[in-house]
Residue, then its C-alpha position, 0 to 999 in steps of 0.5 A: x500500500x506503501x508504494x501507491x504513494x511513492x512518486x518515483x524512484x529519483x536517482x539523484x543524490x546530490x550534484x551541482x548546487x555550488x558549481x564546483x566541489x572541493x574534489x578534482x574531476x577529470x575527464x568525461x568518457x563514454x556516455x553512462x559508460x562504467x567508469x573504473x571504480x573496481x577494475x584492476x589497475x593494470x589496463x590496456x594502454x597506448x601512449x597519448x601523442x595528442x599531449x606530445x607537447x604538453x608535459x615539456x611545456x608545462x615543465x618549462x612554465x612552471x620552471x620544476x619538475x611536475x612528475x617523475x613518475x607519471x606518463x601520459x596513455x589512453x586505455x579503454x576509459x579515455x585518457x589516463x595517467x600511468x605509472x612509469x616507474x614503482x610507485x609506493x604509498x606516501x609517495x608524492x606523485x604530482x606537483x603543479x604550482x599554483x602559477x601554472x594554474x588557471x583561475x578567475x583571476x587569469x581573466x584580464x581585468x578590462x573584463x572582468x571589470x563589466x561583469x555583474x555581481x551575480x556572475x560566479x567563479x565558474x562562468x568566469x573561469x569558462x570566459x578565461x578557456x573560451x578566450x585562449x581556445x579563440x586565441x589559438x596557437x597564439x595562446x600560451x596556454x594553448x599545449x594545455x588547452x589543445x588537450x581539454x576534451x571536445x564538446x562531442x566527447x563530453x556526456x555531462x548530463x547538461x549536454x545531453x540533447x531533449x530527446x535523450x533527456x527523455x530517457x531520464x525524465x522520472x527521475x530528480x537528476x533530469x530536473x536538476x538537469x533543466x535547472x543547471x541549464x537555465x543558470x547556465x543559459x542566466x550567465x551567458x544573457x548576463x556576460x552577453x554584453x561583455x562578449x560584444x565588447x570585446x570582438x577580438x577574443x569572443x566574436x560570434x561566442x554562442x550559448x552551445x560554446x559557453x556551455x562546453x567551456x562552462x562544463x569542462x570547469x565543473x567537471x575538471x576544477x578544484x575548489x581553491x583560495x583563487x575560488x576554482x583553479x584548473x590544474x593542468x596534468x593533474x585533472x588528467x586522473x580517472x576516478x575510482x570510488x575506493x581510492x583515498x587520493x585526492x589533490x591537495x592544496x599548500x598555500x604556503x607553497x604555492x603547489x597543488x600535489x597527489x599522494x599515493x595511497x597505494x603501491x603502482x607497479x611501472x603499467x598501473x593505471x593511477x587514480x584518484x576520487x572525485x569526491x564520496x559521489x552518487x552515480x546521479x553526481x557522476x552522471x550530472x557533472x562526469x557523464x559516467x556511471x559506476x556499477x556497484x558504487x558504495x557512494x550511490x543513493x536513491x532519493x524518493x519522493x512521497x506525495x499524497x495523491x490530489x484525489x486523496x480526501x484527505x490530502x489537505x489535512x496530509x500536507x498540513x501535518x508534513x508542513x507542520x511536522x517537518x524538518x527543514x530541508x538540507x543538502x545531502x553529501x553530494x550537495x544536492x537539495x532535497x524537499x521536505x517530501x524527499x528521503x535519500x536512501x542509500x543502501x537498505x540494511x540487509x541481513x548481514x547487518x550492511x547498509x543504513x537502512x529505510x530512514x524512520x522519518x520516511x516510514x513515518x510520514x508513508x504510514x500517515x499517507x497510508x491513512x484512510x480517515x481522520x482517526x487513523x492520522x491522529x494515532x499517527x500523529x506522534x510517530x512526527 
């Protein structure tokens, strides 16, 4: 009788409230493709000569050695970072100064200048990628920026044309979606005018283009004290959801590094996590998914039919009773109506199991009269 009153099964769990997460991201794959989270290390690899001018550009700009131990591959996932000699767990991996780092503040200040209050971090991040992405060879980020991925290899849900959508349109993660493209779309109307102002770096810029430039921020920047930096080299790992490295930052030195959480032989694949994420989060910002992912949730929704005769006396007990809504560990909102659940507890004693709230406020939608919602009551 439960299950009557359970508008849908929403996979999404918490995405892209604030633009970027304080967790690396990296490159997207194929769409809903099964990302590496518990493949062996050791994958399929060929080295990557799109990059061929990457890593001694990126050496003579920062004036020290990046990674002595890692190359640059493909494997079966897309590009991919491969141990080159042994690696060993505490060792530091990856070292990238903080001034070979792309940030907001690279943006030149006569730009910067007549953008709004209301224009963020991200939106002027992807102004800095379109502006050097139009500049070309002429560029002295163009090694780097040549290696960003295109737009037609990037799934990100917000990519994703109407019709494909579609195929996600009962679930929170397609309204999420629409409501990420319309902030997108708000900061290409408010920039708009900045655009023009400037023909040289942004003639004929479209929302399509912005759009590309304004997902590869989100799904390869960091959180930092700049407000979001892209971090050549290091946005180039694969996600695995068991690994504990991430990318750490030192203000004090002025470096962004990778410790090793666990031994690499020369071949192995190594990999960092983006963050405890949902396979909803993953799809939204990544546009991949993981099988058997420790991290993914389930949010239902409960609403009380309108042909209920009880459905106003429903809606005012859950408007009276209920806690304020909050954002869940993805940073996704949920309503008062909406309960993340991320794994039923089994006979083994694993997982959370059902929320009590959630089964306190199915018995009161369950109720068929007045009386029974009164003995209910105290369950609030």
């Amino acid at each position: 009788m439960f299950m009557q009153f359970v508008t849908g099964f929403q996979i999404f769990s918490s995405a892209i409230q604030p633009p970027l997460w304080a967790t690396s991201r990296c490159r997207i794959r194929t769409r809903c493709n099964f990302s590496n989270s518990s493949y062996p290390h050791q994958v399929l690899q060929y080295i990557d000569e799109e990059c061929g001018d990457f890593l001694p550009w990126l050496r003579q700009k920062s004036g020290a050695e990046i990674s002595s131990v890692l190359s640059i591959g493909k494997s079966i996932y897309g590009r991919s970072l491969f141990a080159c000699k042994p690696i060993q767990a505490g060792d530091c991996i990856l070292k990238v100064p903080y001034s070979v780092q792309l940030a907001p503040d690279n943006l030149h200040p006569s730009i910067n200048s007549l953008l709004g209050q209301d224009i963020g971090n991200v939106a002027k991040l992807a102004l800095v990628i379109l502006l050097h992405q139009r500049l070309g060879e002429a560029s002295e980020w163009a090694p780097y920026i040549s290696c960003l991925p295109r737009v037609e290899d990037m799934h990100s849900t917000v990519l994703w044309s109407d019709e494909e959508l579609k195929m996600i349109k009962i679930s929170s993660l397609y309204h999420e979606t629409l409501k990420h493209k319309a902030q997108i779309e708000k900061d290409f109307s408010s920039i708009k005018h900045v655009l023009d102002r400037f023909p040289e770096y942004f003639d004929g810029v479209t929302l399509h283009e912005f759009k590309h430039a304004y997902n590869l921020v989100e799904s390869r920047g960091w959180v930092s004290t700049r407000g979001v930096s892209m971090i050549p080299f290091a946005d180039f790992f694969n996600h695995d959801a068991n690994s504990e490295t991430d990318v750490l930052s030192d203000d004090f030195k002025q470096v962004s590094e990778v410790i090793a959480d666990e031994n690499y032989a020369p071949g192995d694949e190594v990999l960092i996590r983006y963050g405890k994420f949902s396979n909803a989060r993953l799809l939204l910002d990544f546009g991949f998914i993981i099988p058997r992912n420790k991290y993914d949730q389930v949010k239902v929704e409960v609403n009380a039919p309108q042909n209920d005769h009880l459905h106003a006396l429903k809606l005012d007990l859950l408007h009276r009773h209920t806690t304020p809504s909050l954002k869940d560990v993805n940073d996704l909102s949920s309503q008062e109506n909406c309960f993340m659940v991320m794994e039923v507890k089994s006979s083994s004693g694993k997982g959370r199991g059902i929320p009590q709230s959630l089964r306190a406020l199915a018995r009161v939608l369950c109720c068929t009269s007045p009386q029974g919602l009164r003995y209910f009551l105290p369950l609030y």
